[in-house]
OpenMM code with the backbone's topology and positions (N, CA, C; nanometers):
from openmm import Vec3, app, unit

residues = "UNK UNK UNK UNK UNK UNK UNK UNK UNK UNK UNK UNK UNK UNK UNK UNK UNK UNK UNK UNK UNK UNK UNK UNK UNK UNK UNK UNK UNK UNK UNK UNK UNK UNK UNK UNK UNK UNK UNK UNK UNK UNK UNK UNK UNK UNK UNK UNK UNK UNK UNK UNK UNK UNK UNK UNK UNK UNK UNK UNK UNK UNK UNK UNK UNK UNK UNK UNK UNK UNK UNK UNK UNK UNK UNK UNK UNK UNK UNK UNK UNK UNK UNK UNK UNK UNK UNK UNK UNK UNK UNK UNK UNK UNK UNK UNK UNK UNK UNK UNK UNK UNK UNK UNK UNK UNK UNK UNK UNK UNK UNK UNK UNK UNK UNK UNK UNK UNK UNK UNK UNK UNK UNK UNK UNK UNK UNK UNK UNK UNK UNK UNK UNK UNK UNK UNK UNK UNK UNK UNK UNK UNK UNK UNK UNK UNK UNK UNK UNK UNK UNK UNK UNK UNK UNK UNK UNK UNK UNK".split()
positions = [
    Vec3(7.5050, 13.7338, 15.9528),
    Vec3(7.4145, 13.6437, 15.8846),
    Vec3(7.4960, 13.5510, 15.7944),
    Vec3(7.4506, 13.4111, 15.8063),
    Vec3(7.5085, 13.3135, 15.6679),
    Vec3(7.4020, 13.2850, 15.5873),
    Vec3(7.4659, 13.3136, 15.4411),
    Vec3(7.3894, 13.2588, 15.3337),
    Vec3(7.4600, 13.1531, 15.2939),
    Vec3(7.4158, 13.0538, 15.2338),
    Vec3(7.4036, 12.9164, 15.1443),
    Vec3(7.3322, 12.9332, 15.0573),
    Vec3(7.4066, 12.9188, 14.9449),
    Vec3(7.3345, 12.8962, 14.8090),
    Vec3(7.3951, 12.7520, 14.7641),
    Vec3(7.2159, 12.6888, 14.7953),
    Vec3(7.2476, 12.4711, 14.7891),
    Vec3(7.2251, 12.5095, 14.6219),
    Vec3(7.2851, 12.4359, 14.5283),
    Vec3(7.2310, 12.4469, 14.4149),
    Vec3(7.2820, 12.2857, 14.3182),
    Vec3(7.2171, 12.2820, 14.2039),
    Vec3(7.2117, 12.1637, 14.1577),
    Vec3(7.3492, 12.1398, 14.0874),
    Vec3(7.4110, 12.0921, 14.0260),
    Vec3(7.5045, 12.0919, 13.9217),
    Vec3(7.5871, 12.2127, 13.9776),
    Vec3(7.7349, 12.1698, 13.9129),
    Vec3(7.8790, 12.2839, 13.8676),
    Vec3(7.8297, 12.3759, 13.8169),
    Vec3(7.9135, 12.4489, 13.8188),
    Vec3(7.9289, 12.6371, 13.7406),
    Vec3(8.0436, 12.5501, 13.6150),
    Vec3(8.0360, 12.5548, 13.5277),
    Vec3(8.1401, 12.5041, 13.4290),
    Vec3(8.1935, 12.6070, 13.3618),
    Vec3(8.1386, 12.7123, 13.3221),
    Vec3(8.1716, 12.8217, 13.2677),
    Vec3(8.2383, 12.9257, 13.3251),
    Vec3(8.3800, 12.9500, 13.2923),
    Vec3(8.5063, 13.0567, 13.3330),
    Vec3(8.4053, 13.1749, 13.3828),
    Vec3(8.3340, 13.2326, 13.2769),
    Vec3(8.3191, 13.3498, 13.3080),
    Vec3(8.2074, 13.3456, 13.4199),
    Vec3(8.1015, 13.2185, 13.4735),
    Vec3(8.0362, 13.2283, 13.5342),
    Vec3(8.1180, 13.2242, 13.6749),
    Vec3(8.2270, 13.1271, 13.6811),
    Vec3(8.2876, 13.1106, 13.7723),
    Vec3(8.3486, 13.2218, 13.8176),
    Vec3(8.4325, 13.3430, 13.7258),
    Vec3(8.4835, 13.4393, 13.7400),
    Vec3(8.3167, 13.5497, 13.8388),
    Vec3(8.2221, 13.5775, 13.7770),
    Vec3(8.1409, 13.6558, 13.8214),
    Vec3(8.0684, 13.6292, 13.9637),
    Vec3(8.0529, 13.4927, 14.0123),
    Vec3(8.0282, 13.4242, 14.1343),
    Vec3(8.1107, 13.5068, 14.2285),
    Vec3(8.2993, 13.4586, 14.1883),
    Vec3(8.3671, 13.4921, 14.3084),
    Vec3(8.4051, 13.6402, 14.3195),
    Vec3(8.3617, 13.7410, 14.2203),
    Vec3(8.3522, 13.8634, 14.2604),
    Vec3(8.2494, 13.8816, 14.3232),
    Vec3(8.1187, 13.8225, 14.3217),
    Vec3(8.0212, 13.8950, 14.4121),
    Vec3(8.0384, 13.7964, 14.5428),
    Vec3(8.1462, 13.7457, 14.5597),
    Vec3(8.1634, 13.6268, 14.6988),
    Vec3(8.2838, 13.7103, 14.7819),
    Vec3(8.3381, 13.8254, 14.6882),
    Vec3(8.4290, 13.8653, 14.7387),
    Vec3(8.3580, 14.0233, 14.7831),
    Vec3(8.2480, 14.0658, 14.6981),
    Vec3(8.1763, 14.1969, 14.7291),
    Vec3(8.1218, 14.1613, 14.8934),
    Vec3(8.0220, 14.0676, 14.8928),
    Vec3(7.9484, 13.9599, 14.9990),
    Vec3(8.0470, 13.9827, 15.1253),
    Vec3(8.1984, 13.9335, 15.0894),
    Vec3(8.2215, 13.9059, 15.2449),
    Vec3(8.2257, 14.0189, 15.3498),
    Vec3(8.2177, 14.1239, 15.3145),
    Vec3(8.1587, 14.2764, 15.4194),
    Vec3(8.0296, 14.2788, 15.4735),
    Vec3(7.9541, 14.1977, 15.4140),
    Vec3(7.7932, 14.1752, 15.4825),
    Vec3(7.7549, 14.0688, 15.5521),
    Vec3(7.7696, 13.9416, 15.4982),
    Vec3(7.7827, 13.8110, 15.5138),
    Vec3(7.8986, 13.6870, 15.5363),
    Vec3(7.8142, 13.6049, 15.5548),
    Vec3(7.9668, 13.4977, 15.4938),
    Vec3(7.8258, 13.3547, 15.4077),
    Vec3(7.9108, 13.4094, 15.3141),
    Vec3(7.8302, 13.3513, 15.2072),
    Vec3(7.9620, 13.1626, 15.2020),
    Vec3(7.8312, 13.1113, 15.1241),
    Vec3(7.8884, 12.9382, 15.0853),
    Vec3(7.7851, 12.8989, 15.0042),
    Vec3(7.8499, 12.8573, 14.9213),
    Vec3(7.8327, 12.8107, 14.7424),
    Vec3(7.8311, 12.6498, 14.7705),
    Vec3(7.7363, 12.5686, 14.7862),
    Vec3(7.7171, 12.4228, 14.7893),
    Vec3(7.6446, 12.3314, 14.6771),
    Vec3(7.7244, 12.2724, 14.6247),
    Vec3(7.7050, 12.1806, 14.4675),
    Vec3(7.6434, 12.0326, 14.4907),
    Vec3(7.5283, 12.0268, 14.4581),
    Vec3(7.5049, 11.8752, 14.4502),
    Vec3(7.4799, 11.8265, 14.2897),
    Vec3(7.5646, 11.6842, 14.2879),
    Vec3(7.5246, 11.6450, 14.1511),
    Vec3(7.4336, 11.6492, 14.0900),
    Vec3(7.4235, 11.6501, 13.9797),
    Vec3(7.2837, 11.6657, 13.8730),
    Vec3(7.3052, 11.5349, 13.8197),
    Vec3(7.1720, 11.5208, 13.8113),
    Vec3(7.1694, 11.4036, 13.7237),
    Vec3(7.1497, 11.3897, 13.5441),
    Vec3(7.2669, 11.2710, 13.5193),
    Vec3(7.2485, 11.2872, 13.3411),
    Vec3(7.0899, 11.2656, 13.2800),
    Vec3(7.0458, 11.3705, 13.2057),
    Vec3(6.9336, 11.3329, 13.1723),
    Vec3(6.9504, 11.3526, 13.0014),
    Vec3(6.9042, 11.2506, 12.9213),
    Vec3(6.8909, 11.2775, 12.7476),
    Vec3(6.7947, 11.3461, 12.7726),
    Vec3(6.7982, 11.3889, 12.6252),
    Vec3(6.7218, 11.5008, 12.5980),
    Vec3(6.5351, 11.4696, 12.5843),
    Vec3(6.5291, 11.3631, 12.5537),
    Vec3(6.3670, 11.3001, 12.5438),
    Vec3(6.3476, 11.2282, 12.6505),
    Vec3(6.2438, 11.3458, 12.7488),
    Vec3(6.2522, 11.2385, 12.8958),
    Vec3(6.0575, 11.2376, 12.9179),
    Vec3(6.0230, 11.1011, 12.9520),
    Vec3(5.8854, 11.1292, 12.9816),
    Vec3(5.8405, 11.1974, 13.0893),
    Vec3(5.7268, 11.2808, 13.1497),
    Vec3(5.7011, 11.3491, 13.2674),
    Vec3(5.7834, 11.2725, 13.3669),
    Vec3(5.6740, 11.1254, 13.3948),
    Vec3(5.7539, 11.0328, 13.4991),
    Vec3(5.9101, 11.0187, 13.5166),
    Vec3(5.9848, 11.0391, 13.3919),
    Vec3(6.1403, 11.0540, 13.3944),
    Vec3(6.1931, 11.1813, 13.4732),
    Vec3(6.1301, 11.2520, 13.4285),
    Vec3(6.1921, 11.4185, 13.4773),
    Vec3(6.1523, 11.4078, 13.5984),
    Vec3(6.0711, 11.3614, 13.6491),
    Vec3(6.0242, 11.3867, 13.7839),
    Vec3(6.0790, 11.2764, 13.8701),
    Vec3(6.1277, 11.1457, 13.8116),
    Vec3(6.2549, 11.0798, 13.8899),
    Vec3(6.3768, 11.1496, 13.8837),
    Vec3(6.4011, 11.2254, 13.7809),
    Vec3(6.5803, 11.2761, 13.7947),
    Vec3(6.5258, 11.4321, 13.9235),
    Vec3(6.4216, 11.5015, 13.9513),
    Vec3(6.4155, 11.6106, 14.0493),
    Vec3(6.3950, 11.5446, 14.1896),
    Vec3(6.3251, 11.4391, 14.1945),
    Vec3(6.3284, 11.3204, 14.3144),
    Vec3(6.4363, 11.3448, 14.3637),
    Vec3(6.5448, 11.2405, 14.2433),
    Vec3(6.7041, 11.2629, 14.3261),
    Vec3(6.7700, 11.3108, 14.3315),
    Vec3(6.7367, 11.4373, 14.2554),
    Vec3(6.8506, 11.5604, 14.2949),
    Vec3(6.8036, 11.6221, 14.4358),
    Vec3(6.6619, 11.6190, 14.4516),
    Vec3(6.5830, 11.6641, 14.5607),
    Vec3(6.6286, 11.6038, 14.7071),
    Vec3(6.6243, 11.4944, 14.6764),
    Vec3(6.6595, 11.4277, 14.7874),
    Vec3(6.8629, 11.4823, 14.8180),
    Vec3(6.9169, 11.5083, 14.7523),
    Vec3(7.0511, 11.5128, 14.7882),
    Vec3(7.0888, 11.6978, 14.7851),
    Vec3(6.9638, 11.7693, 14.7808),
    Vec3(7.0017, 11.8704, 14.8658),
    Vec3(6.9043, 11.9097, 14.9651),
    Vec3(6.7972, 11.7945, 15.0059),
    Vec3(6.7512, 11.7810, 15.1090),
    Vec3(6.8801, 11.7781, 15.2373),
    Vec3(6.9492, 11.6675, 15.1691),
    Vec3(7.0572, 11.5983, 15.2485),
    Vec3(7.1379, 11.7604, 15.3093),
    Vec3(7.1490, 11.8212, 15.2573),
    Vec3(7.2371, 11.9520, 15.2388),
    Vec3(7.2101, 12.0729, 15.3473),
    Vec3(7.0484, 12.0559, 15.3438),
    Vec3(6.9857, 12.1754, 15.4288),
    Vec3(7.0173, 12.1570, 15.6193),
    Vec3(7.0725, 12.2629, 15.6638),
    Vec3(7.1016, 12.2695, 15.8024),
    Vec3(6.9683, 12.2603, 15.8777),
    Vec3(6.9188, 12.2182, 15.9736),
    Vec3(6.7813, 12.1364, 16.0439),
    Vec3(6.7241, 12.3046, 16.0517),
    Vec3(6.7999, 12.4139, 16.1285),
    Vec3(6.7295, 12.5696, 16.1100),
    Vec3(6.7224, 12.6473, 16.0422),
    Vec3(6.7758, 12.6377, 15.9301),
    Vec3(6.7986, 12.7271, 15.8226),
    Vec3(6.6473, 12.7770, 15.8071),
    Vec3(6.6529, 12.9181, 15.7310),
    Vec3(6.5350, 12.9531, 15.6789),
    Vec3(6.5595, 12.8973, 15.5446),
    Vec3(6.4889, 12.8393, 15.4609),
    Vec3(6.5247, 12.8207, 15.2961),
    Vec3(6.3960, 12.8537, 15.1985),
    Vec3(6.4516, 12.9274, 15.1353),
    Vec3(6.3947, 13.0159, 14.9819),
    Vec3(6.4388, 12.9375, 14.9043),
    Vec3(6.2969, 12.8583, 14.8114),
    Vec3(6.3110, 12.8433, 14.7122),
    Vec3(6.3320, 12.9739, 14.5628),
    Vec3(6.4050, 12.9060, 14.5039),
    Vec3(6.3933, 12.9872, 14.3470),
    Vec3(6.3191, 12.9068, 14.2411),
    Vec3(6.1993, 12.9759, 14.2507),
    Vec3(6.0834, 12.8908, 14.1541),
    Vec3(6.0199, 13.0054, 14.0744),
    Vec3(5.9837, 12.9267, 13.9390),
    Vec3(5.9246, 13.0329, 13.8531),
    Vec3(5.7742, 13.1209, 13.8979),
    Vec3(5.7494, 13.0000, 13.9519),
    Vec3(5.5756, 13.0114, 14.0341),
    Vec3(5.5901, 13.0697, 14.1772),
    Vec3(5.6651, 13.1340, 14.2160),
    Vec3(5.6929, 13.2007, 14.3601),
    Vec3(5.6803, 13.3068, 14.3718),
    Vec3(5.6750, 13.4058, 14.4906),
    Vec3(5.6509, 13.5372, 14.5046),
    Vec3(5.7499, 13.6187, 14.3971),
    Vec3(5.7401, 13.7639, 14.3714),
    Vec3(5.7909, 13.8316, 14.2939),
    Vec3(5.8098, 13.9433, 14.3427),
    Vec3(5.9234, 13.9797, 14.3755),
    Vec3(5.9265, 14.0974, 14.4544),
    Vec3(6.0321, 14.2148, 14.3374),
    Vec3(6.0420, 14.3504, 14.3925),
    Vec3(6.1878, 14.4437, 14.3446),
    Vec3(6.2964, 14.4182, 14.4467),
    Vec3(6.3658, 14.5033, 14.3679),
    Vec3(6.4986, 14.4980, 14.4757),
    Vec3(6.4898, 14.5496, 14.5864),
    Vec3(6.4068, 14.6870, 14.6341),
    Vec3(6.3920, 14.7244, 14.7649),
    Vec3(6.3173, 14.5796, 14.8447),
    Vec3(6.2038, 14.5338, 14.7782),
    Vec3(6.1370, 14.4856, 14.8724),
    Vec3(6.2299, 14.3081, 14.8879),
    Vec3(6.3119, 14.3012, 14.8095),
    Vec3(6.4026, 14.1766, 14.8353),
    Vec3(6.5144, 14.2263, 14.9619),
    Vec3(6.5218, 14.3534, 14.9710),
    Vec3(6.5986, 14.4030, 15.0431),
    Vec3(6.5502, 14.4110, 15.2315),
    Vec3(6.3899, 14.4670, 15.1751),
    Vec3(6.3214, 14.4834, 15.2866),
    Vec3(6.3342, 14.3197, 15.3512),
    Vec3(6.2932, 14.1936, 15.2443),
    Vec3(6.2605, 14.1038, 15.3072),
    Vec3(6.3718, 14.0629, 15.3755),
    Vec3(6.5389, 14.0454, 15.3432),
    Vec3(6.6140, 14.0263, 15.3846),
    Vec3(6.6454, 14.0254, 15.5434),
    Vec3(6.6080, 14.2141, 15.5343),
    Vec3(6.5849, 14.2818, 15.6664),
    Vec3(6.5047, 14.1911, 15.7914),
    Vec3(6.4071, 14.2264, 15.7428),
    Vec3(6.2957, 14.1034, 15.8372),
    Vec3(6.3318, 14.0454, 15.8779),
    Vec3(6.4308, 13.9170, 15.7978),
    Vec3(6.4155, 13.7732, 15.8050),
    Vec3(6.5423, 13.8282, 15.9392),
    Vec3(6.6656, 13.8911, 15.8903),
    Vec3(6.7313, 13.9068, 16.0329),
    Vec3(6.6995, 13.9981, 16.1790),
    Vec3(6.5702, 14.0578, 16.1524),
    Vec3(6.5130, 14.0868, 16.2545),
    Vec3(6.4443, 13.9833, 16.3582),
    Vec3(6.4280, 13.9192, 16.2864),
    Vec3(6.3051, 13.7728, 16.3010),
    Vec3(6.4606, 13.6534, 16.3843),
    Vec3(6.5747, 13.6661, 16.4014),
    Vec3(6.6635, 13.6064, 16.3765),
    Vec3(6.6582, 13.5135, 16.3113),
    Vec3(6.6568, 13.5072, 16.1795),
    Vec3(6.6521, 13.4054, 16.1016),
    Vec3(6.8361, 13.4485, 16.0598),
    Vec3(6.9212, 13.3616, 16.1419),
    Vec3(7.0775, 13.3783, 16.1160),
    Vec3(7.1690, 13.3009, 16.0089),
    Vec3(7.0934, 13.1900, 15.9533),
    Vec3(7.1018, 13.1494, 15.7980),
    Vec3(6.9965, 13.1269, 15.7240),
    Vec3(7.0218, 13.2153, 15.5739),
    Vec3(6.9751, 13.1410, 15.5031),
    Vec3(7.0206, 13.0461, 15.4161),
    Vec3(6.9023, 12.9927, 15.3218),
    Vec3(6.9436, 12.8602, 15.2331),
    Vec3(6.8992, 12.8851, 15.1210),
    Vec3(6.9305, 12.9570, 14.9817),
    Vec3(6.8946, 12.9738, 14.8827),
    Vec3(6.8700, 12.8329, 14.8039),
    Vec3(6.7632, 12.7262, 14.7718),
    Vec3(6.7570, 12.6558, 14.6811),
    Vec3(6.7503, 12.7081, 14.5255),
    Vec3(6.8287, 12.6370, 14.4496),
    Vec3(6.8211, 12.6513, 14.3014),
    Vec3(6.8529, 12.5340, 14.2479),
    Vec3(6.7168, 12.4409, 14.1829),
    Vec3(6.6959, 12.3099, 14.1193),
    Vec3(6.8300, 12.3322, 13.9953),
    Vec3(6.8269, 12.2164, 13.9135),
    Vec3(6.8393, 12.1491, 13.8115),
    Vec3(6.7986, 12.2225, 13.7140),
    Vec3(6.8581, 12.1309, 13.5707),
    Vec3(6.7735, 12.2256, 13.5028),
    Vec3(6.6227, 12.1750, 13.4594),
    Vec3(6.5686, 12.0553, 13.5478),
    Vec3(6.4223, 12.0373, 13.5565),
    Vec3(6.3419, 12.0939, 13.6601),
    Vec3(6.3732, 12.2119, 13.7555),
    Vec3(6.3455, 12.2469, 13.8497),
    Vec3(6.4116, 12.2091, 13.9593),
    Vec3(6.2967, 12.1919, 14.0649),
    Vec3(6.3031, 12.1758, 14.2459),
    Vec3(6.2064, 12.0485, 14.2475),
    Vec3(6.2327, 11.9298, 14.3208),
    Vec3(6.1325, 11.8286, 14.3409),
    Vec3(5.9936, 11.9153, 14.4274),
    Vec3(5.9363, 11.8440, 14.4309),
    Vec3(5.8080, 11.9044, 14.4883),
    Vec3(5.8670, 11.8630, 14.6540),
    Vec3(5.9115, 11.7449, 14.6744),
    Vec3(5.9852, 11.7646, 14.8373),
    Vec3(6.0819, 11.8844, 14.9305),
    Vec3(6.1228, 11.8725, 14.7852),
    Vec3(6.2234, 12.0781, 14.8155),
    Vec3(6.1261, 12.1657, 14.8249),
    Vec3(6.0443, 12.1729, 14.7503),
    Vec3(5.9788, 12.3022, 14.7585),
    Vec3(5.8548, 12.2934, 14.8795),
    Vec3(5.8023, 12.1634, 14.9635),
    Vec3(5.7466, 12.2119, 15.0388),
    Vec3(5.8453, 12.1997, 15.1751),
    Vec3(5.9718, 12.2623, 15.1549),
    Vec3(6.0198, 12.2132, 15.2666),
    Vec3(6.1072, 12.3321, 15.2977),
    Vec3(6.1062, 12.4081, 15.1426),
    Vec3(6.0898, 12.5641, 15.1351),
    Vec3(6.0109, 12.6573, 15.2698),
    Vec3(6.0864, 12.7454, 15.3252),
    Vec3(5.9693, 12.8244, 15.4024),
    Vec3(5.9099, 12.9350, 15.3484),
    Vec3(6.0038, 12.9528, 15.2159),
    Vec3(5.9244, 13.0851, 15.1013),
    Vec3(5.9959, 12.9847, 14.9757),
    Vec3(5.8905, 13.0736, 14.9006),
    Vec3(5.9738, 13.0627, 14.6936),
    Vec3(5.9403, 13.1996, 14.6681),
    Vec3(6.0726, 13.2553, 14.5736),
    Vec3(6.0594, 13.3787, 14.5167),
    Vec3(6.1092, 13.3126, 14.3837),
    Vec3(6.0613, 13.4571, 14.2859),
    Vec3(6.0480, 13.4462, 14.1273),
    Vec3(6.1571, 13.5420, 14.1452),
    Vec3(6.2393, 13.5248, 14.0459),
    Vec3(6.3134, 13.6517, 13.9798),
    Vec3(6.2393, 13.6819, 13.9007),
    Vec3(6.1876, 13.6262, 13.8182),
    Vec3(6.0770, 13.6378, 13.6489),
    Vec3(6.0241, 13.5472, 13.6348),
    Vec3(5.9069, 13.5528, 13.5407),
    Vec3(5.8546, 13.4464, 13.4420),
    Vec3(5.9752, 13.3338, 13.3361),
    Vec3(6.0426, 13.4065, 13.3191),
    Vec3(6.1140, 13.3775, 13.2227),
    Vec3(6.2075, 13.2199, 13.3017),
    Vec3(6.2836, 13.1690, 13.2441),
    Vec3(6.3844, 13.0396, 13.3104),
    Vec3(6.4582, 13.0773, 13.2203),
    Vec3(6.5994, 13.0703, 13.3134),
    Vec3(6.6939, 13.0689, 13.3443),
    Vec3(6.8023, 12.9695, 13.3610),
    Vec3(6.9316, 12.9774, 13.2865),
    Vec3(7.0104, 12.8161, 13.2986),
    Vec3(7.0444, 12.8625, 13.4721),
    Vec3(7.0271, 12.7598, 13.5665),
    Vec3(7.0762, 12.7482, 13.6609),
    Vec3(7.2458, 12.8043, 13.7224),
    Vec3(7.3395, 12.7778, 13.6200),
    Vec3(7.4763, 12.8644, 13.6601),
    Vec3(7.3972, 13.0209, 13.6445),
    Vec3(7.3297, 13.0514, 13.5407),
    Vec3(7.3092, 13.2139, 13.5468),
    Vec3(7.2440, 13.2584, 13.6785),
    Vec3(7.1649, 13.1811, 13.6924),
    Vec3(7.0673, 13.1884, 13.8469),
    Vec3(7.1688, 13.2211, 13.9432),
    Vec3(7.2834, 13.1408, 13.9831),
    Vec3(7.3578, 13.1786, 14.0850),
    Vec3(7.4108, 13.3405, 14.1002),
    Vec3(7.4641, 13.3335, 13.9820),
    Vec3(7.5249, 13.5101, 13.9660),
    Vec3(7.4407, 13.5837, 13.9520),
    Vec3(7.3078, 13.5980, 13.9140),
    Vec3(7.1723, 13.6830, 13.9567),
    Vec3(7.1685, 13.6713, 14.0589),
    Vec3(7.1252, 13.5556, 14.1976),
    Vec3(7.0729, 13.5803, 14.2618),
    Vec3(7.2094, 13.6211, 14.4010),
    Vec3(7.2805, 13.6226, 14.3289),
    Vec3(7.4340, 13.6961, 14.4192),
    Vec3(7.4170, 13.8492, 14.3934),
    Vec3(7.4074, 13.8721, 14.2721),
    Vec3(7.4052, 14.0272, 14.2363),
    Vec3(7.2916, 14.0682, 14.3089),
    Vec3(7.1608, 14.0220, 14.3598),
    Vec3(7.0055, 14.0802, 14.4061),
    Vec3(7.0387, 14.0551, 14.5712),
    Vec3(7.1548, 13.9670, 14.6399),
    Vec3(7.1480, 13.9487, 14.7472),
    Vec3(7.2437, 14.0603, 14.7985),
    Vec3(7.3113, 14.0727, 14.7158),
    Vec3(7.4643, 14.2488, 14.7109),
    Vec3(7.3858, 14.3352, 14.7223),
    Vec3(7.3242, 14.3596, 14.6207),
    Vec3(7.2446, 14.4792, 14.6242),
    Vec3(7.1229, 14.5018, 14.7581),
    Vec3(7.0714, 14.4194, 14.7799),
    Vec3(6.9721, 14.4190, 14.9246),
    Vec3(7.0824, 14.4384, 15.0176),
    Vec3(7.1961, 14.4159, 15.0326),
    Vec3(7.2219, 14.4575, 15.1656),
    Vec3(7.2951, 14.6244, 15.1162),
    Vec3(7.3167, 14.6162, 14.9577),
    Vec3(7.3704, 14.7944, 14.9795),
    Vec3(7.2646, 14.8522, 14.9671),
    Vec3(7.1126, 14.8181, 14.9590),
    Vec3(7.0303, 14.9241, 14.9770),
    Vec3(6.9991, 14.8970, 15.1255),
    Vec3(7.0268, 14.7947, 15.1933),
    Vec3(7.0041, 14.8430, 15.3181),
    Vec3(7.0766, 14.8903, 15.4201),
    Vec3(7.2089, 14.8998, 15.3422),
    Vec3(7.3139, 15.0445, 15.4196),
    Vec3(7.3014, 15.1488, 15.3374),
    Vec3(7.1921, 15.1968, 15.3293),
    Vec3(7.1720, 15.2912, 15.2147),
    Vec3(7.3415, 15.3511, 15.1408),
    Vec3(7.3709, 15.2196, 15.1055),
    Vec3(7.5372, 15.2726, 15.0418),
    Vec3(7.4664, 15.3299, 14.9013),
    Vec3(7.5658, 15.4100, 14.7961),
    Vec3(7.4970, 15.3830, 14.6522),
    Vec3(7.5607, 15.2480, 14.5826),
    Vec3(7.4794, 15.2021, 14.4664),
    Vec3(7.5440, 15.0986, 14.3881),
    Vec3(7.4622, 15.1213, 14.2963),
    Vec3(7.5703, 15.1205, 14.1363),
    Vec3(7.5224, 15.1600, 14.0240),
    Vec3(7.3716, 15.0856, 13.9717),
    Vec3(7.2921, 15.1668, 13.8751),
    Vec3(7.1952, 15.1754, 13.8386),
    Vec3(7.1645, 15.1260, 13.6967),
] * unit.nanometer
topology = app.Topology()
chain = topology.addChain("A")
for resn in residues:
    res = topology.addResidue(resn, chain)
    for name in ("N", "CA", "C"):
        topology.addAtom(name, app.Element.getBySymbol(name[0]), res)
């Protein structure tokens, strides 16, 4: 199976960068994982609705650009399904039963996912209610994609 994780903006932070390529290096026994960066756009800090929703437009549009024509792609949205780790695990399962042989993890900006990404999404999952800076998102959703495949070699991995 290939995963892609399309995501908005750099990892700028050492230690985020450091925690990525350990779970890229846990990953390569299951997968073959790829980490794909599209620019973010500069936004000040006082933006009107209509503003924010031009800067997710064009970030939208340039990891539209990104997505392979078959990919399965999961959005990461606050408003999306909510699963545990077994059943992120279970779904995993499925999706390569189903041959679904890549996926495409989307993870917006830090104004979200345009509404064009997300219906172009074939799922959205929640990690939480809560938001999340986008570099943290990556190394969560690396650590929940590790762990689904060691619970589905029923390996152990700490608790």
């Amino acid at each position: 199976m290939k995963i892609t994780v399309l995501a908005v903006g750099k990892v700028k932070e050492k230690f985020f960068r450091d925690a990525l390529d350990e779970y890229r290096k846990r990953l390569s026994r299951y997968c073959r994982l790829e980490i794909v960066e599209v620019d973010d756009e500069q936004a000040p800090e006082r933006l009107s609705p209509a503003q924010e929703e031009q800067i997710r437009d064009r970030e939208g549009k340039a990891l539209l650009k990104r997505i392979p024509p078959k990919a399965w792609c999961i959005a990461l949205a606050i408003d999306g399904r909510k699963t545990d780790s077994p059943g992120f695990s279970r779904k995993l399962e499925s999706l390569a039963l189903a041959q679904k042989s890549h996926l495409v993890f989307l993870i917006g900006g830090s104004l979200g996912l345009s509404d064009e990404v997300q219906a172009r999404a074939d799922e959205r999952i929640s990690f939480s209610d809560m938001t999340f800076p986008h570099q943290l998102m990556r190394v969560i959703l690396l650590e929940q994609i590790y762990r689904a495949f060691k619970i589905s070699a029923n390996e152990p991995y700490h608790k």
